[in-house]
Each structure stands twice: as structure tokens, then as C-alpha cells.
N, C-alpha and C positions, 0 to 999 in steps of 0.2 A: 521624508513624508510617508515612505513605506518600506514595510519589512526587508529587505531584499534578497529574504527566502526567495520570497512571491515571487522577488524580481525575476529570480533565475530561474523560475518555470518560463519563461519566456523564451529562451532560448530550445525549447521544445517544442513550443507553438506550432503548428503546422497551417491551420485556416483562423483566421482574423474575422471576427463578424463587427462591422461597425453600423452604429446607428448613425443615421447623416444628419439633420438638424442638430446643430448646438455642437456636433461631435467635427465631421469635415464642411459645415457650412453652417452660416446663418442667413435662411433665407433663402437669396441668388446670390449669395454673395460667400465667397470661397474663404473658410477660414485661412489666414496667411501660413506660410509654410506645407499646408497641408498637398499640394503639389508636388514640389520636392519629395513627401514622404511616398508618396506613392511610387514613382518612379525606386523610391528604395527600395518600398516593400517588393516590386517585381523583380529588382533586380536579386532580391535575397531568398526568389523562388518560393515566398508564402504566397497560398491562394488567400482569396477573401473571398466576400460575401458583404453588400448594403444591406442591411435587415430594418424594414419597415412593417410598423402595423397597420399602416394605410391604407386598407383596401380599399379605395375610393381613387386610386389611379394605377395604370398598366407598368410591366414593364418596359415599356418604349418611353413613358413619359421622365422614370430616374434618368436612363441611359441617356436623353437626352439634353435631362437636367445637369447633371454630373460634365455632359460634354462642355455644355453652354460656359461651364466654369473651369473647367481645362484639364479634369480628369476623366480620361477615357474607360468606359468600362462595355462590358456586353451584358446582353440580357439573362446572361447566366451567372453571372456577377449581381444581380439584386435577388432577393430574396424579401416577400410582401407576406401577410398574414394569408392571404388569397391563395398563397401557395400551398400552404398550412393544411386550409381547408380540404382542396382538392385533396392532398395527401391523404388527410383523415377518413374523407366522402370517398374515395376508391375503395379503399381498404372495406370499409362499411358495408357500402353499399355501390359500386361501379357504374349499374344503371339507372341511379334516383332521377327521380324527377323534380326538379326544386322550385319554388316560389323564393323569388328574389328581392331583397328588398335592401338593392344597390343601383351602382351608376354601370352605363352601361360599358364602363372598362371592365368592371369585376364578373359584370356577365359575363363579357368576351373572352376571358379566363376559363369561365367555369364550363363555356360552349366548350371551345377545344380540347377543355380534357373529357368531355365525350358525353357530358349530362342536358337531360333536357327540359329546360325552363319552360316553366307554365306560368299562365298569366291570369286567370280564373280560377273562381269554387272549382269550378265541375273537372277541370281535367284532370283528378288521381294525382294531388302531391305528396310526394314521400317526405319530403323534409322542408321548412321554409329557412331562410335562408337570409343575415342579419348583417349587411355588412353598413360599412360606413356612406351612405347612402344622403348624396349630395343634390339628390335628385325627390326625395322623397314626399310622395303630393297623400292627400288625404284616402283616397280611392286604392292604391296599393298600399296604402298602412291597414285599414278596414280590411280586404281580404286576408293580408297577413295574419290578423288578430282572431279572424275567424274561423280559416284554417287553423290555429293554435287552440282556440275554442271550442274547436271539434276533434283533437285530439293528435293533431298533425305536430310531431316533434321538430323545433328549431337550434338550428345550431348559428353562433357569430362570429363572426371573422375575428375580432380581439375586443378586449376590456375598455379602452380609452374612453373617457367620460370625453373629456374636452381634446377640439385640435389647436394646436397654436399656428396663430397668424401671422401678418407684420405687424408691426406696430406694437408688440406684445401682447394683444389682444385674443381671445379662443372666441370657436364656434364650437357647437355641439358635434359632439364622436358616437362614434358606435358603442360605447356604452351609458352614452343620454338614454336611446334609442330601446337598449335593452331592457332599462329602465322604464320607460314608458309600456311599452309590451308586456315586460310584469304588471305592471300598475292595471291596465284594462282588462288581462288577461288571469293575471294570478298566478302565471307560471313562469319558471326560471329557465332558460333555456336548457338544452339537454348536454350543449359542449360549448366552452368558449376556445378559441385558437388563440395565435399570436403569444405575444411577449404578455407578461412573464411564465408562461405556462411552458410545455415540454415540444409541441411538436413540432414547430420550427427547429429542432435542434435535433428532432427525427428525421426530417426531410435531408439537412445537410449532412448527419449519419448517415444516409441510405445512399444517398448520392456519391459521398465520396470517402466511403468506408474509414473514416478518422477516428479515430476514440477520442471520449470525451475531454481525455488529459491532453489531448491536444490541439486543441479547439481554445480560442478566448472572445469574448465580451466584450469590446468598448463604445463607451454610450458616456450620454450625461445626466440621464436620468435616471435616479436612484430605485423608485417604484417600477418601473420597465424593463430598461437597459440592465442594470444592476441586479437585480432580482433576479432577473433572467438567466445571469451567468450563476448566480449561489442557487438557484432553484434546480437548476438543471446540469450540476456537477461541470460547469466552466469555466476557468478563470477567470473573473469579472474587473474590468480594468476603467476608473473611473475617470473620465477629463474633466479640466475645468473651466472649459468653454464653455460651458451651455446655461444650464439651469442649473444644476445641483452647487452648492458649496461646501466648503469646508465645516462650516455651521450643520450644516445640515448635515451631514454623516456625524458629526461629535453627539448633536440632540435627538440622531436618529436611529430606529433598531435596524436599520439595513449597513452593513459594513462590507465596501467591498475589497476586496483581497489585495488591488494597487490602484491607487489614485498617482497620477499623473496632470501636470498645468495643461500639458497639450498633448493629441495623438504622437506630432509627431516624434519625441522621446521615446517612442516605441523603438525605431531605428536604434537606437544607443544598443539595443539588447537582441538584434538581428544576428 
């Protein structure tokens, strides 16, 4: 099913970034095998990394998700678009002041890396601030838009139009959201984060000095996950757990570099 050039960069691999729905679970419910493979991956001394665009939950809630189903990780083991942000906001600007238009996990984030949330016109906001916002009432959409109105630059945590549910069913994401804001507003945000763009795969560079040859992508989605690894020089490894199929990469411009039935085949090339 695939080259196995590609295959044998794998054996190079040094950090594994996995996307978790569709890729090691569906739902609460643990893809099978995907257990076993973890247990390899530690024993065969790759690190990883959970890579979510979900800023609308903490890293204590994967950790704890992930536990519930029997793979143990720590909080330095997920990786959210939330992380992204901050990275990008330090670097920027260290001491912004943000208007928020998130839940308040993503505050809780954005408090401890040292920025200070405003909640009105009047207090001097430097940036407002778009994340997937599960909480959001009419009264903190209004300032947002008016702040933006008046000249105040926004940045969003990631692109996702829709979130997927149970049931197969979506709610609206953070880039419903961003959409709407342009719509009142007229303007584009100034940066979007997350997948498929670059700085999540800046953050995991900085952190743990890898190069990008040896870094990989596995995900099940083709516009995201995929994209993300051909966007940003990583090897991009598709499963077919999730959403994407086989149909769908032959009719589609995104091609990733190895498709795989399941993550855990990863192990074969340990």
C-alpha cells in the first residue's frame, strides 16, 4: 500500500506525534491493539507527543482521558493548539493583555504562561483571542467584535470549522467562529495556530531539539493530520481508523507519504 522507501525513514523516527480520535481511539473507547502498541513504542525509546487542535479542553483532561482507557501519558505528553498560541504570544509579545473568547480551560493556560485576561472595552487589549469557545454567550462575542472594530488584532487557536461528536454528528469549532467575526467584522484574523500550519511543530522543535527528518505525523485526517506532516517537512503517516479512506486520498490532492490499516504496524519498523 506504500512505497517502502517512506517505510524505512521510519526507522529514523525519533518523536511520533499522534492525533487521538479516529487515530488511538474512537470516542472513549480505545482503538484495539492500540495498547500493546504503546507499551512498544516506550519500550523502543521513541518519545511522543497527543497533538490536538482542541483548545476548548486542558491538559489534565487528555491525561486523563487517555488514562480512563489504559494508556498512561503525562501532561508533557499532549500537545493542544493552546500550546501553540502561547508559544507564538511569548515570542510576540510576553506581556499582552488578551480578551478571550474561550472556556475557561484555555484561559487557565494562557493565565499561567503569564498573560493577563481582560474582560471589557476599557481595560487596554493588545490582542483578542479565538479559541474554540464552548462557553460562548452574546455579551463576550459583542466586545470581541468591537475590540476588532476598533483596531485590536486577533489571533485563533486553529482552523477547525466543525467538532466531531458521538454519534457521528459535529458542533461548531473555532473556525465557525472565525467566520462569523469576519462576517460582523470584515477582518481576517492576524494568525491562525494549530494543525495544519507550522507552530505546533515549532514548539516540539524547541523543546526537544529534533529535526524535522525526524519527527512523524500520524493522524486520520487528511486536511489536518496529513497536511500537517507535508506542510511542515514531517513524515506524514496515514491510518485507517478514522475518517479518511483509501477513496479519499486516490480522489484527493493531499497524498501522504505512508498509509497504514492501523497505528499499530508502526511497531513492525521500530
Amino acid at each position: 500500500m506504500t512505497d517502502q522507501k517512506q517505510c524505512a525513514k521510519l526507522k529514523n523516527i525519533k518523536c511520533f506525534l499522534f492525533d487521538m480520535d479516529g487515530t488511538i481511539n474512537l470516542g472513549n473507547t480505545l482503538i484495539p491493539g492500540m495498547d500493546v502498541f504503546f507499551q512498544k513504542l516506550r519500550a523502543a525509546e521513541r518519545d511522543f507527543y497527543l497533538v490536538t487542535n482542541n483548545s476548548s479542553k486542558g491538559h489534565e483532561h487528555y491525561v486523563e482521558k487517555m488514562g480512563r482507557m489504559g494508556i498512561q501519558v503525562t501532561r508533557d505528553n499532549v500537545l493542544i493548539s493552546s500550546d501553540a498560541f502561547v508559544y507564538y504570544m511569548q515570542q510576540l509579545r510576553p506581556a499582552a493583555r488578551l480578551f478571550v473568547l474561550g472556556t475557561e480551560q484555555l484561559k487557565k493556560t494562557i493565565r499561567e504562561a503569564g498573560f493577563t485576561i481582560t474582560t471589557t472595552l476599557e481595560e487596554g487589549t493588545d490582542f483578542v483571542v479565538v479559541g474554540f469557545d464552548m462557553s460562548l454567550n452574546y455579551e463576550t462575542l459583542t466586545i470581541a467584535c468591537r475590540l476588532i472594530d476598533r483596531g485590536v488584532p486577533y489571533v485563533a487557536t486553529h482552523p477547525d470549522v466543525r467538532c466531531p461528536i458521538e454519534g457521528g454528528e459535529f458542533i461548531p469549532d473555532c473556525g465557525a467562529m472565525i467566520e462569523l467575526i469576519k462576517t460582523a467584522t470584515g477582518k481576517a484574523p492576524q494568525q491562525i495556530l494549530g494543525k495544519p500550519y507550522h507552530y505546533m511543530i515549532d514548539v516540539i522543535t524547541s523543546r526537544t531539539g529534533y529535526k524535522r527528518e525526524e519527527i512523524a505525523m500520524v493522524g486520520d485526517r487528511l486536511s489536518t493530520d496529513i497536511a500537517f506532516g507535508l506542510n511542515n517537512g514531517v513524515l506524514s503517516i496515514l491510518v485507517l481508523t478514522g475518517e479518511a479512506t483509501l477513496a479519499d486520498v486516490e480522489h484527493g490532492s493531499i497524498k501522504p507519504d505512508i498509509i497504514l490499516d492501523h497505528a499499530s504496524e508502526l511497531a513492525d519498523y521500530f
